[in-house]
C-alpha positions, 0 to 999 in steps of 0.5 A: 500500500501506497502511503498517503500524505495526511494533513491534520486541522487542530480545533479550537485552543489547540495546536498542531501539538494534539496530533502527535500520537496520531502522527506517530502511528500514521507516519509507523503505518507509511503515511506521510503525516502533516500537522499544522498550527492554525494561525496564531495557535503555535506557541502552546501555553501561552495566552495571547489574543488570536484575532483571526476569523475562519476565513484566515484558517481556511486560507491556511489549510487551503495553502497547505492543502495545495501543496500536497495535492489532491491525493491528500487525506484531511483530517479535521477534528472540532473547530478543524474540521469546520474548517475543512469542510469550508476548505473541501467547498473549494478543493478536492482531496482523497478524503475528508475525515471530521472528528468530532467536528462543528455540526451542520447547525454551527456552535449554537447547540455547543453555545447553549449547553455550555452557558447552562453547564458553566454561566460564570466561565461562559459569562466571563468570556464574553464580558471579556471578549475571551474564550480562554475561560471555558477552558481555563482550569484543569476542571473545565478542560476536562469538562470540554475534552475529557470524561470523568475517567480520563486520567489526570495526567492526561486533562493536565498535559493538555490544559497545560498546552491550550491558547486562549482561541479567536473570540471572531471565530467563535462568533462566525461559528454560530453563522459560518455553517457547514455546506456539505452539499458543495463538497465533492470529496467523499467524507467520513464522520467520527464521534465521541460517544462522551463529547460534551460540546458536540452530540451524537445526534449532531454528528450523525446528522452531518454524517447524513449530510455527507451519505455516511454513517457517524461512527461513534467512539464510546466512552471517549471525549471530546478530545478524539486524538489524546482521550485514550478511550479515543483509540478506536478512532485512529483505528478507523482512520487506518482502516479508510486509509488502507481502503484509498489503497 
């Protein structure tokens, strides 16, 4: 089997940092693995502004798309994968894989859930028109990406490595909608049977749009790619990836 380049989209207060494991039992399998920062998401820790809206980080994975061509493989996990179905509206790849991703109806859902989960945080962010409070202590980003049994270690490493996240992109989320009707690469859905942010229901719902079925990891987070109980997930993956051939 031919490797295939793989290029991975971090979501929302991540970094190109969350795909390491994957990259590392991509690249062992053959692949040729290509994880990006998102503009202004390469400095892991620290907790300056990001001012760019989706356009910005759809420009970005669009440059990088073309350079590795139509053969490629695009992975895009939560607010990534948002922006690689925005990407695919305009370009062709081998595959597109959403993990976990902004569903059909934006944020609003994830908006509304988490203001009734966690009012002072969300309140504060946007008094302060921040979103690194949602996330801001070990407790809330493991409310977000993580399940109660993730292991502490696990919800530290990550909350140690999160940016604050572009406060316009989270505007234009709840507007800038997935559009799978213009999208002309074939699509595969993954979810988190525990995800906190996206639901099931919505997942398969995109999934629907795309003519596929959602496949749903159980017991996992939000947080597909560093959830150990996310490993069915990259499983999957290999598995559409030996099937490209």
């Amino acid at each position: 089997m031919a490797g295939r380049s793989v290029l991975l989209v971090h979501g929302a207060w991540h970094g190109s940092w969350c795909w390491d494991d994957w990259s590392a039992v991509l690249a062992e399998a053959g692949h040729r693995p290509r994880a990006i920062d998102l503009p202004g998401h390469d400095a892991p820790g620290s907790r300056h502004r990001i001012w760019t809206r989706i356009g910005g980080y759809v420009a970005a994975v669009g440059q990088e798309l073309d350079r590795l061509g139509t053969e490629a493989v695009v992975i895009g996990h939560s607010m990534g994968g948002l922006v690689t179905q925005r990407v695919l509206e305009q370009r062709s790849a081998a595959l597109g894989i959403l993990v976990a991703s902004v569903p059909r109806s934006g944020v609003w859902g994830a908006t509304v859930r988490t203001a009734r989960a966690i009012p002072l945080p969300f309140a504060k962010a946007n008094a302060t028109v921040s979103m690194w409070p949602i996330v801001g202590t070990p407790a809330l980003t493991r409310r977000a990406f993580f399940t109660p049994d993730t292991p502490a270690e696990v919800v530290d490493a990550c909350h140690d490595r999160l940016q604050d996240e572009s406060y316009l992109a989270y505007l234009q989320m709840l507007a800038v909608l997935p559009r799978p009707s213009r999208v002309r690469t074939p699509v595969r859905v993954l979810a988190a049977g525990e995800d906190r942010i996206f639901t099931v229901a919505e997942e398969r719902s995109l999934a629907v749009a795309y003519g596929t079925d959602a496949v749903v990891v159980d017991g996992a987070g939000h947080d597909l790619m560093l959830d150990p109980a996310g490993r069915p997930a990259l499983d999957r993956v290999l598995a559409w990836l030996a099937e490209l051939g």
